[in-house]
N, C-alpha and C positions, 0 to 999 in steps of 0.2 A: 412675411408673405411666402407660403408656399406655395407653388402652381407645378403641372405639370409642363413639360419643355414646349408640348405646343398651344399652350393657354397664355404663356409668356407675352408673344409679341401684342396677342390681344389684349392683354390687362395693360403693357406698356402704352399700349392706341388711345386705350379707355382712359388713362390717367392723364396723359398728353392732355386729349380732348376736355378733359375737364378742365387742366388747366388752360387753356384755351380761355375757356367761360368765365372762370371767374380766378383769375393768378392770384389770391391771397388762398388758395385751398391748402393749407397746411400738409392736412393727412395725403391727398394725392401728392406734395414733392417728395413728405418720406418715403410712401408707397414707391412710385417709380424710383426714386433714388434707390430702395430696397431692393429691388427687382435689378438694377445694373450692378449693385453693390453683390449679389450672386450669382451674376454672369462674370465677375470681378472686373467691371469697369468701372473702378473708384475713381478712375478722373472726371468719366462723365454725372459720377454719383454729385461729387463733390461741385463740380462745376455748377450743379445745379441747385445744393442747398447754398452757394455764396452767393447767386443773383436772387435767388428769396429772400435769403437773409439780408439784404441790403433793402427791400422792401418791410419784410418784417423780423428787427436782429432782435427781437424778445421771445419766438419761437423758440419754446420748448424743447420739442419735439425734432425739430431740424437742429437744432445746435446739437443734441444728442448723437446724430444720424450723421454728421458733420464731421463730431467728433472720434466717430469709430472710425470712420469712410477713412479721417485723416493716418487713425494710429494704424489699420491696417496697411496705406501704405508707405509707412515708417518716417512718415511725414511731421513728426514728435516739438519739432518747434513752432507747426502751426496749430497744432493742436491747443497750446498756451493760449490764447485770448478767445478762442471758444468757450474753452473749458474755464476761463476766468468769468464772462459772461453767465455761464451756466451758475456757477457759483453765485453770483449775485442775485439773478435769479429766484436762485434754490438754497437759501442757507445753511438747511439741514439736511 
């Protein structure tokens, strides 16, 4: 997600709002997770793909988004059961 600095909070409102509506929205937790993850607010990133994933832990897409959030910050032993996950998942 690219935006400009001040499209930001608005795309953040927008993604919120949608989770709001309906909380299994996959693409809006990466979305905003994305969006804190380049403001480098990887706790808030991450904080939020672990209460989705606890909703839906076969998530693709946030396990991926989880697993960056984590190695960026150098958080390397939790990154192991995501990425084990993922592997399951993803064989190849």
């Amino acid at each position: 997600v690219h935006l400009d600095a001040g499209s930001v909070p608005k795309a953040m409102a927008s993604f919120k709002s949608a989770l709001r509506r309906q909380p299994s929205m996959g693409q809006a937790v990466t979305a905003l997770g994305v969006l804190h993850s380049e403001k480098e607010q990887y706790d808030e990133a991450i904080k939020l793909y672990q209460g989705f994933l606890k909703r839906e832990p076969q998530d693709v897409a946030v396990l991926n988004s989880i697993v960056e959030a984590l190695f960026l910050k150098e958080r390397y032993l939790e990154v192991i059961p995501y990425a084990e996950r993922l592997a399951d998942l993803e064989p190849d």
